[in-house]
C-alpha positions in Angstrom: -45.7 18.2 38.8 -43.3 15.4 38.0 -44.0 11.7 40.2 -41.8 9.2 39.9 -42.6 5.6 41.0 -40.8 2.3 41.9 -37.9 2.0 40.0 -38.4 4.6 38.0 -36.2 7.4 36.7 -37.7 10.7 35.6 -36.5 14.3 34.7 -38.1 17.7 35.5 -36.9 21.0 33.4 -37.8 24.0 34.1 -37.3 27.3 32.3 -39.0 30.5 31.4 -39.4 30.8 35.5 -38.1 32.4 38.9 -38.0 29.5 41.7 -35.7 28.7 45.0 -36.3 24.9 45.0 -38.9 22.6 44.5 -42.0 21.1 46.9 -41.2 17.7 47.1 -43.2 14.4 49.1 -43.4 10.9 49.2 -47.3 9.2 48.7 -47.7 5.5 49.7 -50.6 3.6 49.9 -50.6 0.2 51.5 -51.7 -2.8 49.3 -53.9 -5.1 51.7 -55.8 -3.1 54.6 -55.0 -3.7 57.9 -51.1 -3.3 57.6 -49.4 -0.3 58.9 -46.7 1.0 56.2 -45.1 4.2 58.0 -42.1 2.5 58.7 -41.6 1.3 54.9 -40.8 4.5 53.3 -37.3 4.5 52.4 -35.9 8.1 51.5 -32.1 7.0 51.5 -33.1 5.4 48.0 -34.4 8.4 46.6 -31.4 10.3 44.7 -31.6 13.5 43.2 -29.2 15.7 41.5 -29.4 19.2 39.9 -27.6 20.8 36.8 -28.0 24.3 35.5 -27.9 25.0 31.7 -27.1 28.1 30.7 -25.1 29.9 27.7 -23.9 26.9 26.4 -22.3 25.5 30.3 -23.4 23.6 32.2 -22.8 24.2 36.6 -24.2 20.8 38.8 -26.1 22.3 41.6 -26.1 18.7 43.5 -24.7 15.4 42.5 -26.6 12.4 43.6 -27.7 13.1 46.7 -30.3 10.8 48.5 -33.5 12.5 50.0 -33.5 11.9 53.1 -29.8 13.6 53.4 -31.3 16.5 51.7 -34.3 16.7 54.0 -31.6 16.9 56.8 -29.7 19.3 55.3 -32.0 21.9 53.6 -34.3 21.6 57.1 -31.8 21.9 59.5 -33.0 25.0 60.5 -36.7 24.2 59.9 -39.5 22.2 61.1 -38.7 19.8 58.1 -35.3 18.5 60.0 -37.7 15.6 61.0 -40.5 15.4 58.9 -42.1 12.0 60.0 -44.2 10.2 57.8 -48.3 11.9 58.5 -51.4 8.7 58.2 -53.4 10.5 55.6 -55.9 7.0 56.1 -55.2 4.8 58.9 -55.3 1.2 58.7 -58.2 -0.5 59.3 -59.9 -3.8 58.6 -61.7 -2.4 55.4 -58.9 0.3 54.5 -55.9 0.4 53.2 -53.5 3.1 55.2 -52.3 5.9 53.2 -49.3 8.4 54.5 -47.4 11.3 53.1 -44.1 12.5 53.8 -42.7 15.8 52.7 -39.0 16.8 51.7 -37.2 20.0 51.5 -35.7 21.0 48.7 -35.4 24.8 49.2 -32.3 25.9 47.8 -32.1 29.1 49.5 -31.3 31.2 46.6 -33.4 32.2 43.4 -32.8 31.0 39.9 -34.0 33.7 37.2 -34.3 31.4 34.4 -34.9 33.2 30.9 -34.0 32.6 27.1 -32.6 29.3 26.8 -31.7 28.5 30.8 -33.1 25.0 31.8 -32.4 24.0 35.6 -32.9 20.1 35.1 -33.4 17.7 38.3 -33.2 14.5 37.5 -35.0 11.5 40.3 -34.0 8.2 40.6 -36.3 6.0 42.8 -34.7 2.6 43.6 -37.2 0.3 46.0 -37.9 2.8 48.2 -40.9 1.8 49.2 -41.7 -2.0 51.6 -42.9 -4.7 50.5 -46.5 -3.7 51.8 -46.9 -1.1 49.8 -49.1 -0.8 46.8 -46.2 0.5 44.2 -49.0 1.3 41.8 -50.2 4.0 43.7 -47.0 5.0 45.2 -44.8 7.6 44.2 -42.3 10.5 44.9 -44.1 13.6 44.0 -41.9 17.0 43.2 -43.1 20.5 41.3 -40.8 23.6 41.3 -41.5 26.7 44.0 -42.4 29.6 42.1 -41.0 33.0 43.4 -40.5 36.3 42.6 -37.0 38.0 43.2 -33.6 38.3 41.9 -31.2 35.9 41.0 -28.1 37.2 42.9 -25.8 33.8 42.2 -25.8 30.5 41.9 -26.1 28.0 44.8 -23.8 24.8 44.7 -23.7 21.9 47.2 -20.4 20.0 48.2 -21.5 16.8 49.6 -19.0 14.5 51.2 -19.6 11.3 53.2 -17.1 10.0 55.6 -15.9 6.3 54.9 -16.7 4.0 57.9 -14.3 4.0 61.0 -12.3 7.3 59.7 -11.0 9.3 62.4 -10.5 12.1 61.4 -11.8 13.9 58.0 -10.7 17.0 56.4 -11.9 19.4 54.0 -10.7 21.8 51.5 -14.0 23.9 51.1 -12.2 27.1 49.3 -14.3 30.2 48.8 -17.7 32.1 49.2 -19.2 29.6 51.3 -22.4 30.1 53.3 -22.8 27.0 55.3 -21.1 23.7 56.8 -22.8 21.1 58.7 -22.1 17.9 59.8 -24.7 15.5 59.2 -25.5 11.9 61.2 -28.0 9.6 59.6 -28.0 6.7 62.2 -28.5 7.9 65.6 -31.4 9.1 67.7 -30.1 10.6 70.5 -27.8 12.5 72.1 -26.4 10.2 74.3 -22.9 10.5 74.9 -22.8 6.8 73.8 -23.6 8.2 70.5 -21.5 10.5 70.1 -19.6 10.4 66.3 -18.1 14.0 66.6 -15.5 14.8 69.1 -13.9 18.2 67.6 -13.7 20.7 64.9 -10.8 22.8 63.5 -12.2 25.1 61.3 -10.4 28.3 59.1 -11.7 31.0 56.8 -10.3 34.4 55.8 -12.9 36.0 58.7 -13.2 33.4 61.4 -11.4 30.4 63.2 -12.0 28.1 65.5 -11.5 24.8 67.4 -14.4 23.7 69.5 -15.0 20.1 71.2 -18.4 18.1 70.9 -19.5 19.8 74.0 -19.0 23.1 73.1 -21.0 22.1 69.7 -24.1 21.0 71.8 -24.0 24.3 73.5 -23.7 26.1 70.8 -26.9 24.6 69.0 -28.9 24.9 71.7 -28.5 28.5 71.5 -29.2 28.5 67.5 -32.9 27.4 68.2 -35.4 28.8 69.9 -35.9 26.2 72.1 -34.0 23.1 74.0 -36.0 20.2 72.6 -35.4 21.5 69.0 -32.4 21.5 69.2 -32.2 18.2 70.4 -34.2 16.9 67.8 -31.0 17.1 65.5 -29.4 14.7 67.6 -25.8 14.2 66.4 -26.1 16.5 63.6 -24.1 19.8 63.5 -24.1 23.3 62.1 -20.2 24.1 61.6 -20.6 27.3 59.8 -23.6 29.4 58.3 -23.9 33.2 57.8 -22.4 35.8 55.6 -20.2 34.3 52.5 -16.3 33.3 53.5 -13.2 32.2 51.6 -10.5 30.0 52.1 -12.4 27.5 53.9 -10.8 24.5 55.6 -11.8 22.2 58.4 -10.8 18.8 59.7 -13.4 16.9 61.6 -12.1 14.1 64.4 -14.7 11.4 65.0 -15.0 8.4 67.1 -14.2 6.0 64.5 -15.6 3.2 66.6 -19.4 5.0 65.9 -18.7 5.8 62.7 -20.3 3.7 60.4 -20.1 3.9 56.3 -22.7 6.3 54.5 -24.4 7.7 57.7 -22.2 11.0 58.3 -21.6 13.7 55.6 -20.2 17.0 55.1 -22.7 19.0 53.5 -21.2 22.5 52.0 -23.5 25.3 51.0 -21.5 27.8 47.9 -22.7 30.5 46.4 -21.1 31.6 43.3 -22.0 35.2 42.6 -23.6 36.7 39.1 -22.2 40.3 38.8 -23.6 40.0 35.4 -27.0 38.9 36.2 -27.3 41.8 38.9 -26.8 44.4 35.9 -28.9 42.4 33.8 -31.8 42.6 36.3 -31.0 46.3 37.0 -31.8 47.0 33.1 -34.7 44.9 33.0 -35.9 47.2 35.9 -35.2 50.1 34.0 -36.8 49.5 30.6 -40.0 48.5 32.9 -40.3 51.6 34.0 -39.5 53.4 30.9 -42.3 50.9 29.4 -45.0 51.5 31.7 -44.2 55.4 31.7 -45.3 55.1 28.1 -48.1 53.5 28.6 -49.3 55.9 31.1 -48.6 58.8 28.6 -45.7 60.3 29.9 -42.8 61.7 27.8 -39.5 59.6 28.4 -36.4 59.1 26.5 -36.4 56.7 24.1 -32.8 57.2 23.1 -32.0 56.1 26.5 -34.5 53.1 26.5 -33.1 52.0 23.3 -29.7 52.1 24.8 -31.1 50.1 27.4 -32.7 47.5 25.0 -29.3 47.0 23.7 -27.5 46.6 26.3 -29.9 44.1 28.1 -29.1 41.9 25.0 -25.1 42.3 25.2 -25.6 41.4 29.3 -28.0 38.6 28.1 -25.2 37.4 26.1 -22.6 36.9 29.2 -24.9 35.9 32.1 
């Protein structure tokens, strides 16, 4: 577990290990007792960024992106869309309030990291936390999510924010994307008054389409399983999200009179596919159960398993 305080800037590697993401949550306690700080958590100056090591490359998994746009975008279709800030300790006249806020930070895919692989994630916390907190014993908090599975590919996140009073924003997205959405930092309802989206144009190799803000709102209430859920997102959009397309490219119109600078992004969801790694894992799978036939006293063929040996190095190699 890696925590990171005040100010502080702090690296986590990880390697020798099969994880999705990482567990991630902010711990504040208030210096004097009596004073409420659950409004004095900032996660906007939070940033985090990923970057993959691997045979000598390197591939950024996400560049500087703040927490609190990540906890929008990796729970949009969670419970962790909104994750409020929980009293751990309320204030009091004798105590000193304590709260806890999580962040997601699934990445939705599995990282098989062997032999030399190191996926880094670097935190940067810059005065994220009031003035009546106790920074001592404050902290962002963030340990990697241990799975089992397969790496399949690797995840990458395009994240673009829209420049204040822009009408109208376009994106070249290009191929084997999963997901689009459109996310809105600075409003809290869904009030047409509020309203920074008015239409989408969107193109890929398997689907098209051009939908107004209305037809968007419909269209999410039908993604959840319930109205008020749905609602919760406010002026936040899924554009896109199921199996991988190509030749992605959508243009955004907005109400550049709401638009205000670094509250609305575009938030792109890749995954680049490992052929390589899928062979690699099928080999591995082999020579286990070549390995445990041995064990168990059964003849096998240990031409083939030496084959197998070799060839898990020569795939090693190009992964």
């Amino acid at each position: 577990m890696l925590n990171v305080f005040q100010n502080g800037s702090r690296s986590l590697t990880v390697k020798g290990k099969t994880i999705d993401g990482f567990n991630a949550f902010v711990f504040a306690t208030a210096n004097v007792p009596n004073v409420s700080i659950v409004d004095q958590i900032d996660l906007s100056k939070i940033i985090i960024s990923a970057v993959l090591h691997r045979n000598g490359k390197s591939v950024t998994i996400l560049s500087g992106a703040t927490a609190k746009l990540l906890q929008k975008a990796f729970g949009f279709f969670s419970n962790t869309f909104n994750s409020s800030v929980r009293v751990l300790r309320p204030a009091s006249t004798n105590d000193k309030e304590v709260v806890i806020q999580k962040v997601d930070l699934d990445f939705g895919r599995i990282f098989n990291l062997s032999g030399g692989d190191e996926l880094v994630l670097q935190i940067d916390v810059q005065n994220a936390f009031g003035t009546s907190v106790d920074t001592s014993g404050s902290y962002f908090s963030v340990e990697p999510n241990y799975v089992t599975g397969v790496e399949l590919g690797i995840p990458v996140f395009d994240i673009r924010s829209i420049s204040s009073q822009d009408s109208e924003f376009s994106v070249d997205a290009g191929n084997d994307v999963e997901e689009v959405l459109f996310i809105n930092l600075d409003k809290n309802s869904n009030l047409l008054d509020d309203r920074v989206l008015t239409q989408v144009s969107f193109s890929s190799d398997l689907i098209s389409y051009t939908k107004n803000i209305n037809q968007l709102f419909i269209e999410r209430m039908e993604q959840f399983n319930t109205e008020s859920i749905a609602l919760e997102r406010n002026q936040s959009f899924s554009l896109y999200s199921g199996l991988e397309v190509d030749k992605v490219n959508f243009k955004l119109y907005l109400d550049s009179t709401k638009v205000n600078g670094g509250m609305n992004y575009v938030f792109v969801r890749r995954h680049k596919v490992n052929a390589k790694a899928i062979e690699l894992h099928e080999i591995k799978t082999q020579i286990h159960a070549h390995e445990n036939a041995i064990k168990k006293g059964f003849k096998v063929n240990t031409e083939k398993l030496q084959h197998l040996k070799v060839a898990k190095v020569a795939r090693k190699k190009l992964v």
